[in-house]
PDBQT receptor file of N, H, CA, C and O in Angstrom, charges set to zero:
ATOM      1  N   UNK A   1     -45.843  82.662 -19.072  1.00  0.00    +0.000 N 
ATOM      2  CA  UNK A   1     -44.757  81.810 -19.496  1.00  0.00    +0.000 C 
ATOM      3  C   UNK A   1     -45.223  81.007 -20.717  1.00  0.00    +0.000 C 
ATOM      4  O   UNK A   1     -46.342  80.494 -20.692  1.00  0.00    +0.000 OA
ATOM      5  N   UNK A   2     -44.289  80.847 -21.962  1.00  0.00    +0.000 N 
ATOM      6  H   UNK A   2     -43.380  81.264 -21.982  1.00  0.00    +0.000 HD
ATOM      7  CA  UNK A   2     -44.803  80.002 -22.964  1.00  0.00    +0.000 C 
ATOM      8  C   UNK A   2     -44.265  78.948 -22.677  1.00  0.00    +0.000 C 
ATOM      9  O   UNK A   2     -43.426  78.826 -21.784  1.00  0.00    +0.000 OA
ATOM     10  N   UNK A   3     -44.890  77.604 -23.762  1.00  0.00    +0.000 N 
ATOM     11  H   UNK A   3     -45.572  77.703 -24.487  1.00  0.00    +0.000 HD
ATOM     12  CA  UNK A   3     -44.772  76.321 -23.912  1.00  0.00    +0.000 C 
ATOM     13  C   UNK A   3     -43.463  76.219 -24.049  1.00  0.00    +0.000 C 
ATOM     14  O   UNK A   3     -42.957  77.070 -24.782  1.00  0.00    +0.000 OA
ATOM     15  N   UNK A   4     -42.966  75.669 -23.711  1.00  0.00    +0.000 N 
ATOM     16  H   UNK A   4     -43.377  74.978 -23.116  1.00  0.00    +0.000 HD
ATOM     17  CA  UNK A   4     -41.118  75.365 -24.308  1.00  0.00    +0.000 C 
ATOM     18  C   UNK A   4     -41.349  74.153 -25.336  1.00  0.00    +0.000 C 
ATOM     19  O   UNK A   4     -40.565  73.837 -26.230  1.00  0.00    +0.000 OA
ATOM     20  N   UNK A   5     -42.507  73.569 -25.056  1.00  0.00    +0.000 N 
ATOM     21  H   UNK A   5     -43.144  73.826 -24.330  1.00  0.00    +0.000 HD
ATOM     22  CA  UNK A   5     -42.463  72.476 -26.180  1.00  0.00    +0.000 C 
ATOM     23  C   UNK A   5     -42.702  73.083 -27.351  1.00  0.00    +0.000 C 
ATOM     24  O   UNK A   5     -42.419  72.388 -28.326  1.00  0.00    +0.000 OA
ATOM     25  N   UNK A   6     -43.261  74.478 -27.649  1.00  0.00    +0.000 N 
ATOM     26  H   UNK A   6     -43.491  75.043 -26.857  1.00  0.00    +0.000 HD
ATOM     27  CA  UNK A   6     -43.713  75.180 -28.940  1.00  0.00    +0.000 C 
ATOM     28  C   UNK A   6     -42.634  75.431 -29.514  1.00  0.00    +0.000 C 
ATOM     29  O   UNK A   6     -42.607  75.058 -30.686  1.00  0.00    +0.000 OA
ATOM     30  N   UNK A   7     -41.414  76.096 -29.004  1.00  0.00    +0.000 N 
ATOM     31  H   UNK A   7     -41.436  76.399 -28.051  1.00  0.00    +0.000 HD
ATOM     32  CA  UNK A   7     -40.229  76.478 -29.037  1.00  0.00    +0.000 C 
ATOM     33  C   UNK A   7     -39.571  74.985 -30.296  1.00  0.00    +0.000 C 
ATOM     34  O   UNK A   7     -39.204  75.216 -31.448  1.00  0.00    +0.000 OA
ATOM     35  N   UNK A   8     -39.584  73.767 -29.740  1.00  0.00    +0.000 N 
ATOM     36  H   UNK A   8     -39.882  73.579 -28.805  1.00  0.00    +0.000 HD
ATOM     37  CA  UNK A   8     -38.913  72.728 -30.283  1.00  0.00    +0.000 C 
ATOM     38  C   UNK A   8     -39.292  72.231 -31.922  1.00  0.00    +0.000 C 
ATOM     39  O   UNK A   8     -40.464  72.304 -32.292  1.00  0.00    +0.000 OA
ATOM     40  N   UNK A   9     -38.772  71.986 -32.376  1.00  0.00    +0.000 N 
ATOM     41  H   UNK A   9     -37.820  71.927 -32.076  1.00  0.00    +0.000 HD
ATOM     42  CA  UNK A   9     -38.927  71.005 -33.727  1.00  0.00    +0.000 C 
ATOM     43  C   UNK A   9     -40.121  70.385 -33.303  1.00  0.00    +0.000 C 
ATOM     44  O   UNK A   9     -40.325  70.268 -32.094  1.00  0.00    +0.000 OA
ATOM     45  N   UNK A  10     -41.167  69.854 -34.362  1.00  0.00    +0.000 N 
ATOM     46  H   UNK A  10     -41.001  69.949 -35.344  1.00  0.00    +0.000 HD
ATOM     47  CA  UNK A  10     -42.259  68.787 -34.135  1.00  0.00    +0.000 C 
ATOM     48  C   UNK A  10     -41.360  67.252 -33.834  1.00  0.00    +0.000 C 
ATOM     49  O   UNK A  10     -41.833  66.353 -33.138  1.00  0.00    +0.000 OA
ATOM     50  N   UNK A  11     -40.039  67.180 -34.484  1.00  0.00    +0.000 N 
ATOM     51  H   UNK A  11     -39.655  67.910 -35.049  1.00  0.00    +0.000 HD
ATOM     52  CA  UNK A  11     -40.056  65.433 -34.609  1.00  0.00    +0.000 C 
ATOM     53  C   UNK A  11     -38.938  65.836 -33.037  1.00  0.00    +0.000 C 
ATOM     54  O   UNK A  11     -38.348  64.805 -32.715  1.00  0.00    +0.000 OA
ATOM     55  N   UNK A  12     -38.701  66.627 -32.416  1.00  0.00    +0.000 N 
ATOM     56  H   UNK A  12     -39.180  67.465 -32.677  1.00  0.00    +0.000 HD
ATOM     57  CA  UNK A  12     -38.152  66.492 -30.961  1.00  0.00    +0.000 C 
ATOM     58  C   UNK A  12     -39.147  66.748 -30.125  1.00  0.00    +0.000 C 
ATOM     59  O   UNK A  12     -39.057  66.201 -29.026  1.00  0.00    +0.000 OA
ATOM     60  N   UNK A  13     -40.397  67.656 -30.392  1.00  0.00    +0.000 N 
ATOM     61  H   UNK A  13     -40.471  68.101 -31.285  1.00  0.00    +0.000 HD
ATOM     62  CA  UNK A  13     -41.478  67.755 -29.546  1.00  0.00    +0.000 C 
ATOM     63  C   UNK A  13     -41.923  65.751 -29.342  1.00  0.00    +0.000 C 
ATOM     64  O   UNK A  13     -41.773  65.203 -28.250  1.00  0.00    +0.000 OA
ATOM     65  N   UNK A  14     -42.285  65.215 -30.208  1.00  0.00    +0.000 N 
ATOM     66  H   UNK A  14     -42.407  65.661 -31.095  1.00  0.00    +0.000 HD
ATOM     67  CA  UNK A  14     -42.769  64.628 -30.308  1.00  0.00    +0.000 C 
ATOM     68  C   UNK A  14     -42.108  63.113 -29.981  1.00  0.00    +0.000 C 
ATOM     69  O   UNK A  14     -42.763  62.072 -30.034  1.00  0.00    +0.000 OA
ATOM     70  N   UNK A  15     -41.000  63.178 -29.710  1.00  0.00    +0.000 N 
ATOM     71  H   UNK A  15     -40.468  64.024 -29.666  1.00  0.00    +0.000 HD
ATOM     72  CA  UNK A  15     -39.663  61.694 -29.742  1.00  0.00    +0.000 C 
ATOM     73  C   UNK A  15     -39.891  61.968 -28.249  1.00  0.00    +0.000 C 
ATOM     74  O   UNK A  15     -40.249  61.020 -27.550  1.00  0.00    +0.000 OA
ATOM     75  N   UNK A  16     -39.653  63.622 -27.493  1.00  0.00    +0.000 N 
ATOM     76  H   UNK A  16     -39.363  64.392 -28.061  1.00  0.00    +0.000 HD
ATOM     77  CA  UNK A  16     -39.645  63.735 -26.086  1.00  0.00    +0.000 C 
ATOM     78  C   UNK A  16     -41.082  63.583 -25.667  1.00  0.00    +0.000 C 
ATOM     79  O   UNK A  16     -41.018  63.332 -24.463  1.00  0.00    +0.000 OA
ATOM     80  N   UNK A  17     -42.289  63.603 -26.016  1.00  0.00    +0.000 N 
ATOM     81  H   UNK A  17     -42.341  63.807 -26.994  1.00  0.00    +0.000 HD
ATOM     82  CA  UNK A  17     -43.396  63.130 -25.486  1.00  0.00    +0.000 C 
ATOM     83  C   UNK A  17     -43.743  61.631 -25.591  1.00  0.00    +0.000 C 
ATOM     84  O   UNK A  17     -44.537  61.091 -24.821  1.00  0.00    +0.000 OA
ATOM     85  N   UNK A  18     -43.135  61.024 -26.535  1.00  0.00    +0.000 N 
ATOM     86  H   UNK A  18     -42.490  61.463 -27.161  1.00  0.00    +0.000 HD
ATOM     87  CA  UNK A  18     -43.003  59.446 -26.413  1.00  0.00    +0.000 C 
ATOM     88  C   UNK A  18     -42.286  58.598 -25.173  1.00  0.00    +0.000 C 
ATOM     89  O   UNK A  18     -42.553  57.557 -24.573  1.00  0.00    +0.000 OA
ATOM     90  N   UNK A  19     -41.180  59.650 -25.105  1.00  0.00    +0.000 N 
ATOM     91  H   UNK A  19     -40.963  60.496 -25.592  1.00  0.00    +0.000 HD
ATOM     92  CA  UNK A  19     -40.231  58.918 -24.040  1.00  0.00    +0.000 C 
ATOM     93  C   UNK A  19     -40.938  59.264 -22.801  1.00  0.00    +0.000 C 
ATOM     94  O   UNK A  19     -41.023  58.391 -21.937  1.00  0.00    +0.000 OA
ATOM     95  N   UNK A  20     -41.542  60.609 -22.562  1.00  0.00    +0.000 N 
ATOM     96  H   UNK A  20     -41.473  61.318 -23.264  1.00  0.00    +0.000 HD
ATOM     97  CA  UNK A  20     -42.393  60.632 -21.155  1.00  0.00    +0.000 C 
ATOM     98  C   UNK A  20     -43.425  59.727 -21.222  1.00  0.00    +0.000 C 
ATOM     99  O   UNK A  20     -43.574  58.961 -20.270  1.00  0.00    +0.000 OA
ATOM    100  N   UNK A  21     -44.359  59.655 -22.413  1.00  0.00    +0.000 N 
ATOM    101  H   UNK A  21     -44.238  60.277 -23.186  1.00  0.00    +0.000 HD
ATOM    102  CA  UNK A  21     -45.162  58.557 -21.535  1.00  0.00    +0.000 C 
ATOM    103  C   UNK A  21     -44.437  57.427 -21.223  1.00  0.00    +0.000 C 
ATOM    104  O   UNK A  21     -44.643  56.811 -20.177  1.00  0.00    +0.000 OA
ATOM    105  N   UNK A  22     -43.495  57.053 -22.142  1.00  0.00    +0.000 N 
ATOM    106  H   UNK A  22     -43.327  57.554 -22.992  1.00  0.00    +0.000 HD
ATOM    107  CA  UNK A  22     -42.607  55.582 -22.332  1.00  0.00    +0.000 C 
ATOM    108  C   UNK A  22     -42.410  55.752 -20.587  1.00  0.00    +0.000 C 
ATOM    109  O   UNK A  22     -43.261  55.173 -19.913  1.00  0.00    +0.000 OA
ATOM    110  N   UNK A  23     -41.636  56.299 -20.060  1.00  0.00    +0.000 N 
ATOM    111  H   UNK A  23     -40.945  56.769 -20.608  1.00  0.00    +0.000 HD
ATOM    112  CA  UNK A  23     -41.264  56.503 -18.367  1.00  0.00    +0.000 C 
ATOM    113  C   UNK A  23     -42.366  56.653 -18.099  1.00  0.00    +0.000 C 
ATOM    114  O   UNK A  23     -42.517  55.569 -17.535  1.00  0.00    +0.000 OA
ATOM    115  N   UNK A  24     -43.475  57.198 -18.017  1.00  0.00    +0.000 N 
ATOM    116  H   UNK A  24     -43.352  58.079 -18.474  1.00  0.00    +0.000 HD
ATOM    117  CA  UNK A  24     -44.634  56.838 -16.998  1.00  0.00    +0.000 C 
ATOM    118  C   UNK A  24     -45.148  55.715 -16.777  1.00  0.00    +0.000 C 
ATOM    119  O   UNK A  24     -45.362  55.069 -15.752  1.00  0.00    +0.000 OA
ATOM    120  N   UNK A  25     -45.366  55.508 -18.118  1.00  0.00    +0.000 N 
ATOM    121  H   UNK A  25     -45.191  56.032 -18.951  1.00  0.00    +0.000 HD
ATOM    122  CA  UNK A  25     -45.886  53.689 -18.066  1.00  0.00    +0.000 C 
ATOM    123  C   UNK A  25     -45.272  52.651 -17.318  1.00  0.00    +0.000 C 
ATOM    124  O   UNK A  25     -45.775  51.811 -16.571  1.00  0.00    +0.000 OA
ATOM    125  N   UNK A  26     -43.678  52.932 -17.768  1.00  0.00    +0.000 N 
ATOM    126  H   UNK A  26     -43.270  53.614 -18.374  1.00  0.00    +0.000 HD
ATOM    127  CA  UNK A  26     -42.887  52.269 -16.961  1.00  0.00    +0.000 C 
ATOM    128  C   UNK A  26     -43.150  52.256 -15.391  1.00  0.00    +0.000 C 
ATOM    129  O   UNK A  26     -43.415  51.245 -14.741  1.00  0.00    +0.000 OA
ATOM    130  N   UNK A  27     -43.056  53.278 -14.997  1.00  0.00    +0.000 N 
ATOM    131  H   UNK A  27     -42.840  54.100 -15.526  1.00  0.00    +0.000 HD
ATOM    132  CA  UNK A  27     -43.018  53.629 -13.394  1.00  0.00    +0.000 C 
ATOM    133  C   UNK A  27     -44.198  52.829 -12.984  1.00  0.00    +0.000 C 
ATOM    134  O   UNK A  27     -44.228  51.807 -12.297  1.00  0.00    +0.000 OA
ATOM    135  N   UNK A  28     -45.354  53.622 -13.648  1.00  0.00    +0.000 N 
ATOM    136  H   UNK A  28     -45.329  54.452 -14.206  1.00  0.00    +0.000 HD
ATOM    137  CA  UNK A  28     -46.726  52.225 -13.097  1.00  0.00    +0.000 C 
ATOM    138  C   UNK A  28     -46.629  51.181 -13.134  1.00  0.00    +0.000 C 
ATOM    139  O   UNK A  28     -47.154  50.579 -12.197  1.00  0.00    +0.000 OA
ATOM    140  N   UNK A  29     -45.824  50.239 -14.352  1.00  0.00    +0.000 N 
ATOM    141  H   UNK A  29     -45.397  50.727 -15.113  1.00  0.00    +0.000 HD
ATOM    142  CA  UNK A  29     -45.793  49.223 -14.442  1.00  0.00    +0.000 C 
ATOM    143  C   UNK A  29     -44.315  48.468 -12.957  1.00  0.00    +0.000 C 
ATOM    144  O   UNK A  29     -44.310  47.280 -12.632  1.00  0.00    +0.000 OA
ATOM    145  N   UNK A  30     -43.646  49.162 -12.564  1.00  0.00    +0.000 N 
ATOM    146  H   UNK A  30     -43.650  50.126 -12.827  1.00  0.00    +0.000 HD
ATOM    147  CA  UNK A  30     -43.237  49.079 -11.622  1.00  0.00    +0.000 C 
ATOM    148  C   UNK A  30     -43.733  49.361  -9.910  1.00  0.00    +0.000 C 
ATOM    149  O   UNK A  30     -43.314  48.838  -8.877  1.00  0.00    +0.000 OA
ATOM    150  N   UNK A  31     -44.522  50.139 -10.075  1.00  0.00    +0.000 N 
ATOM    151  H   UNK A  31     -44.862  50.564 -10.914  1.00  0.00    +0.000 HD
ATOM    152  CA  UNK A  31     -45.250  50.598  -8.339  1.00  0.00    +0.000 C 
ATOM    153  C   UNK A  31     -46.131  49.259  -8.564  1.00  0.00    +0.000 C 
ATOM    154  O   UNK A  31     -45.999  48.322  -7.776  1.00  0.00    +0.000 OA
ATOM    155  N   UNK A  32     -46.993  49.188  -9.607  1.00  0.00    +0.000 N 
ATOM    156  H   UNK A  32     -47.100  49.949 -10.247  1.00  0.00    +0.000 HD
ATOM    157  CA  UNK A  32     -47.788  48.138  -9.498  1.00  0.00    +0.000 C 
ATOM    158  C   UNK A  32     -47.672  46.943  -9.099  1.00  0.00    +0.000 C 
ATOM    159  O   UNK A  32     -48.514  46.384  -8.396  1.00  0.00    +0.000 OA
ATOM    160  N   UNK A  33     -46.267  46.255  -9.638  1.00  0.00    +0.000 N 
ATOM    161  H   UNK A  33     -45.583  46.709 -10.209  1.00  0.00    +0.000 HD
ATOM    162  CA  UNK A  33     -45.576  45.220  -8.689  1.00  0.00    +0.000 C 
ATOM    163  C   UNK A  33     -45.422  45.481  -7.726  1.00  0.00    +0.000 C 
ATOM    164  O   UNK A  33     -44.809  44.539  -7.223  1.00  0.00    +0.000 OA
ATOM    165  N   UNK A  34     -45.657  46.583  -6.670  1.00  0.00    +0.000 N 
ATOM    166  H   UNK A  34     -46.155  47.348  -7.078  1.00  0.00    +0.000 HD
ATOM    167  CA  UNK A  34     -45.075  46.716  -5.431  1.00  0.00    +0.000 C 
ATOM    168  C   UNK A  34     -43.512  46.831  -5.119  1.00  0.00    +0.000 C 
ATOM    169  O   UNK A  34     -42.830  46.616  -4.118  1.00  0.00    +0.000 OA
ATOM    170  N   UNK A  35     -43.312  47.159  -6.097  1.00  0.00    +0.000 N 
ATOM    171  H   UNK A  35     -43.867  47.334  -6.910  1.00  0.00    +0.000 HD
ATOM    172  CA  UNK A  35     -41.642  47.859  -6.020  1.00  0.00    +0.000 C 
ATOM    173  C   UNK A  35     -41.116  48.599  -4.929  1.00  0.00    +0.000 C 
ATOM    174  O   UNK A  35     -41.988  49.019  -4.168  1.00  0.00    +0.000 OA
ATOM    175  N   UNK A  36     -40.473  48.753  -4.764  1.00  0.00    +0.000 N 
ATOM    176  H   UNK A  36     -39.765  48.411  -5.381  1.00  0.00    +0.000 HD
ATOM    177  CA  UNK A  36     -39.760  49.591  -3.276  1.00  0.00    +0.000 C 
ATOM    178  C   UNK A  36     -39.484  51.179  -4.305  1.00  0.00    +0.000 C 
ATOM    179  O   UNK A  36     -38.708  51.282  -5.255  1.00  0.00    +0.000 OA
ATOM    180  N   UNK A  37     -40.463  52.351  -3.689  1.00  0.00    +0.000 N 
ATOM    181  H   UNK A  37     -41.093  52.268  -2.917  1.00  0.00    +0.000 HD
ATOM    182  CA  UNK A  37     -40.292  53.497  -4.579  1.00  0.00    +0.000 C 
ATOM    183  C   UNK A  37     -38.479  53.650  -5.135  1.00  0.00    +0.000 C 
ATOM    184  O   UNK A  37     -38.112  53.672  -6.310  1.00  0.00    +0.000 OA
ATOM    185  N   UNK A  38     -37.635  53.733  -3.978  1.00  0.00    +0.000 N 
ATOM    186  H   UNK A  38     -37.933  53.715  -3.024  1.00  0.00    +0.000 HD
ATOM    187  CA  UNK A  38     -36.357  54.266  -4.561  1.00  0.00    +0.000 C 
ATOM    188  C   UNK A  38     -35.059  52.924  -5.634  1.00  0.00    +0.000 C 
ATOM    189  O   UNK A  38     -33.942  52.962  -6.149  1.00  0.00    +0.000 OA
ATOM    190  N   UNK A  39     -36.021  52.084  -5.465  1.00  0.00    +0.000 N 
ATOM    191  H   UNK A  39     -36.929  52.054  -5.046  1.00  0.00    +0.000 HD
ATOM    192  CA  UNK A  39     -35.682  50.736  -6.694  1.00  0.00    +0.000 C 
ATOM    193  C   UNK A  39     -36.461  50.921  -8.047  1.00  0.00    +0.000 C 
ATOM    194  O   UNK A  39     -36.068  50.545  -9.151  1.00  0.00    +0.000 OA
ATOM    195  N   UNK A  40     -37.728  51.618  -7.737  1.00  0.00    +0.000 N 
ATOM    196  H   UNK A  40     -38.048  51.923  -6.840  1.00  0.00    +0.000 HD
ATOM    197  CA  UNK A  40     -38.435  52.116  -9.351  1.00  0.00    +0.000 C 
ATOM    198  C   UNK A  40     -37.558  53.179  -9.502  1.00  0.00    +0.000 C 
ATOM    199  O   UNK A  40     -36.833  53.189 -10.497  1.00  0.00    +0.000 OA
ATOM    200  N   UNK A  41     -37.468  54.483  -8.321  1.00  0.00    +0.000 N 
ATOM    201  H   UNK A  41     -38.057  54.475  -7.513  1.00  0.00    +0.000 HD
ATOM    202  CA  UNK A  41     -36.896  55.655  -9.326  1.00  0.00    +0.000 C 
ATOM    203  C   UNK A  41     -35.754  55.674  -9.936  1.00  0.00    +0.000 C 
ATOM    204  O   UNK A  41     -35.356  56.548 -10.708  1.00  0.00    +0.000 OA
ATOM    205  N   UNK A  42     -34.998  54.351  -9.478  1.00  0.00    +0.000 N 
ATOM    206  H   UNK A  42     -35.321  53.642  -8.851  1.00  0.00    +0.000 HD
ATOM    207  CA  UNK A  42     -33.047  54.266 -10.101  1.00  0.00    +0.000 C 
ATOM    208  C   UNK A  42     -33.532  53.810 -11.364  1.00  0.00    +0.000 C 
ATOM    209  O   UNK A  42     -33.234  54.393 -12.406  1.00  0.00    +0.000 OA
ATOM    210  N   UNK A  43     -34.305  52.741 -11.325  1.00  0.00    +0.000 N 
ATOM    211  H   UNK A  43     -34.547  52.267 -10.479  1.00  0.00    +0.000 HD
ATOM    212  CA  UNK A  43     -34.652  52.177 -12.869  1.00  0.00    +0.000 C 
ATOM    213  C   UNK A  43     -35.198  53.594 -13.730  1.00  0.00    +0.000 C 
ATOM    214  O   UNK A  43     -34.561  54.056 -14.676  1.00  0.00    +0.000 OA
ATOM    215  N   UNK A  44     -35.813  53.876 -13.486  1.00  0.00    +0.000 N 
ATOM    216  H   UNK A  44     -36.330  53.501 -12.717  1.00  0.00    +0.000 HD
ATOM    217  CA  UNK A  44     -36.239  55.112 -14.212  1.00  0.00    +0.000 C 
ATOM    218  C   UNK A  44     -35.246  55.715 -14.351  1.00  0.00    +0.000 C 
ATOM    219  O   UNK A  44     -34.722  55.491 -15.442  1.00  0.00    +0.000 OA
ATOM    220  N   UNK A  45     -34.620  56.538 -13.607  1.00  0.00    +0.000 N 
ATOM    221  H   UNK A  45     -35.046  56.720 -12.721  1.00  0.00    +0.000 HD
ATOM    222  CA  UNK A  45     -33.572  57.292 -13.775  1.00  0.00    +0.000 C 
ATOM    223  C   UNK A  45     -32.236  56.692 -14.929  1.00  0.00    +0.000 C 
ATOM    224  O   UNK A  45     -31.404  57.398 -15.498  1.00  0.00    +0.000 OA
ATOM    225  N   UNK A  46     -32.394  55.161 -15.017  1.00  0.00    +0.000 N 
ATOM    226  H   UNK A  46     -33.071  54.587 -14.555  1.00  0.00    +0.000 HD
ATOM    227  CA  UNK A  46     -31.595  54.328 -16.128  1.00  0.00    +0.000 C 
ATOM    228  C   UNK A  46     -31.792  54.722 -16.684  1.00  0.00    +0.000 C 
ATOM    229  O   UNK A  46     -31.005  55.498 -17.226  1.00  0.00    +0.000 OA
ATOM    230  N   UNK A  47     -33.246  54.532 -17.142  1.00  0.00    +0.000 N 
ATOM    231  H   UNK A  47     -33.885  53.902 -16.702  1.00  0.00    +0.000 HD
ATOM    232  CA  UNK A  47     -33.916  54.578 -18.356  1.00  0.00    +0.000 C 
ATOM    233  C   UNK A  47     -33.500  55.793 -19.200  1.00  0.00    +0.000 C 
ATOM    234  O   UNK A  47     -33.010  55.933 -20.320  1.00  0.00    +0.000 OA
ATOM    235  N   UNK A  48     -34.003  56.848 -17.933  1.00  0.00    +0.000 N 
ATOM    236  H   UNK A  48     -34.401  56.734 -17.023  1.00  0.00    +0.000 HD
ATOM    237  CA  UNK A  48     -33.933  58.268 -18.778  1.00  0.00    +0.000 C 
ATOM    238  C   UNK A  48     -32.498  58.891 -19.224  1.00  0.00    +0.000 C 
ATOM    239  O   UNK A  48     -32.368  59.711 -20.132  1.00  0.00    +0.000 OA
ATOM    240  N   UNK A  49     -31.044  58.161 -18.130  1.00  0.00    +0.000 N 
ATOM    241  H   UNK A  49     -31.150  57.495 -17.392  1.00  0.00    +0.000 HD
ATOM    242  CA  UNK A  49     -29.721  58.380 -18.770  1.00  0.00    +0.000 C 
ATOM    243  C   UNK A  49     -29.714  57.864 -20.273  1.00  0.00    +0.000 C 
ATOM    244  O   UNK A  49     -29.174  58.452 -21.209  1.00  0.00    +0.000 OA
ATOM    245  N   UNK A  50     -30.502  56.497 -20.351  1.00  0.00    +0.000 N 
ATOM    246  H   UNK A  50     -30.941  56.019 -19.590  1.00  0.00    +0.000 HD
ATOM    247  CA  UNK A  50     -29.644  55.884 -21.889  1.00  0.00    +0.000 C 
ATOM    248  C   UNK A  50     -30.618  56.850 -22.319  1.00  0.00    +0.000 C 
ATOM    249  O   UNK A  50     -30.197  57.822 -21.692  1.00  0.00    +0.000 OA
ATOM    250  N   UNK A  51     -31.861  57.369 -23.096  1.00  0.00    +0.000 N 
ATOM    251  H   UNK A  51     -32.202  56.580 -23.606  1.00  0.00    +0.000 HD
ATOM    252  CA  UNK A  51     -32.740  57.871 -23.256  1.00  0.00    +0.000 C 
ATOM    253  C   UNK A  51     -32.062  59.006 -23.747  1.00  0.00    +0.000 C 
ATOM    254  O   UNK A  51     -31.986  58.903 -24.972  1.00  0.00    +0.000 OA
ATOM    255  N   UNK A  52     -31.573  59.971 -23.367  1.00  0.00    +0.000 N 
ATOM    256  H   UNK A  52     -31.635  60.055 -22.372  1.00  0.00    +0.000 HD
ATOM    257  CA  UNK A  52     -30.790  61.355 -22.956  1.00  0.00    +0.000 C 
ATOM    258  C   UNK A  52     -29.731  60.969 -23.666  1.00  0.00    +0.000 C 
ATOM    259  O   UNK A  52     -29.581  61.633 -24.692  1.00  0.00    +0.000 OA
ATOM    260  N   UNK A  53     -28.668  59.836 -23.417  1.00  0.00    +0.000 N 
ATOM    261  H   UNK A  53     -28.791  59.297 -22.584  1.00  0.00    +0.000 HD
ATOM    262  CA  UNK A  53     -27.713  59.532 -24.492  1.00  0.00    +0.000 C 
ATOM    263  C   UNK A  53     -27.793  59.403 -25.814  1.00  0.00    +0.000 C 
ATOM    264  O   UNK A  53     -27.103  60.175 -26.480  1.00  0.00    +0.000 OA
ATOM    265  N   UNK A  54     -28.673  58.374 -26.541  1.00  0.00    +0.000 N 
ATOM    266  H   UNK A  54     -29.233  57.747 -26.000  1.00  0.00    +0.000 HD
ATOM    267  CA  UNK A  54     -29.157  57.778 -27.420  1.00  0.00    +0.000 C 
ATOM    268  C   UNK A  54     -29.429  59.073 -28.597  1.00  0.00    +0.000 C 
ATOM    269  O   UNK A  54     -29.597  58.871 -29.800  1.00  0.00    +0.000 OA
ATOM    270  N   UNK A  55     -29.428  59.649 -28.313  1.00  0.00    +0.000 N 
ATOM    271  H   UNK A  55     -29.292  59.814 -27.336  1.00  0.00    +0.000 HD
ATOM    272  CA  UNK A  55     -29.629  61.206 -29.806  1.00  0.00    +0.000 C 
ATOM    273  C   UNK A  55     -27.973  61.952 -29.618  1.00  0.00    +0.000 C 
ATOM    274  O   UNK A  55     -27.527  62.719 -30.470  1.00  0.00    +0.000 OA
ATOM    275  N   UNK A  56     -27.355  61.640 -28.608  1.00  0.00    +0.000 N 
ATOM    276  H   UNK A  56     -27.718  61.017 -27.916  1.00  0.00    +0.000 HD
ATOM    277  CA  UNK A  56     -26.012  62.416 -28.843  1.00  0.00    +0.000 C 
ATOM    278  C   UNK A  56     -25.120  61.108 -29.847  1.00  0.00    +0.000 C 
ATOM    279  O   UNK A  56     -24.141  61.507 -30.478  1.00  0.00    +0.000 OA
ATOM    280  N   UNK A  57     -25.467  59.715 -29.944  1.00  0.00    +0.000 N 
ATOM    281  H   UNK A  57     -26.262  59.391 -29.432  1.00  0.00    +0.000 HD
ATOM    282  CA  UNK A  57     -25.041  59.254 -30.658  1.00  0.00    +0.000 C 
ATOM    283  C   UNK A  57     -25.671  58.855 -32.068  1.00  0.00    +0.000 C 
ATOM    284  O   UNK A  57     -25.236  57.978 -32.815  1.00  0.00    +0.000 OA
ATOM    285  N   UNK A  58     -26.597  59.536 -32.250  1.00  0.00    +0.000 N 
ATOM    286  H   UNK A  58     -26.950  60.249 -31.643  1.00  0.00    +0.000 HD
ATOM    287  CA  UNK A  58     -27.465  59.086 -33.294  1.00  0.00    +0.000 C 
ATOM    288  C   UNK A  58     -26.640  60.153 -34.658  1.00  0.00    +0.000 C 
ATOM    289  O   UNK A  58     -26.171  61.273 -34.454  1.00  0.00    +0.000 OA
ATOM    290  N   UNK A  59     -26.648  59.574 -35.728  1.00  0.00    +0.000 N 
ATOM    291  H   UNK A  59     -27.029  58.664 -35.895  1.00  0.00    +0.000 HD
ATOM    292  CA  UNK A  59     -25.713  60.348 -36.925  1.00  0.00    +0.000 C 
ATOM    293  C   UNK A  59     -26.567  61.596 -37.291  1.00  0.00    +0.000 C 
ATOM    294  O   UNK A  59     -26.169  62.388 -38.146  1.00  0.00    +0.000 OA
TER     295      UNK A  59
């Protein structure tokens, strides 16, 4: 199986590897408070809707 990230543009390879770490960090920075897991994963899951939106409105 190949990379699907090889497949992509560099500046979408690279906007979508920002936003994953951007959500990982996040998530740690949430378990770490002792968050209740399914109160981190909705926030996350925010995150990643506006995230996912944010280029269908971009010009």
């Amino acid at each position: 199986m190949t990379d699907r990230w090889a497949l992509a543009p560099a500046t979408v390879a690279a906007r979508s590897d920002a936003g994953n770490r951007r959500l990982h960090h996040r998530w740690q920075v949430l378990t770490a408070h002792k968050m209740k897991h399914t109160i981190a994963n909705t926030a996350i899951a925010r995150e990643l809707a506006g995230w996912c939106w944010s280029p269908a409105v971009m010009d």
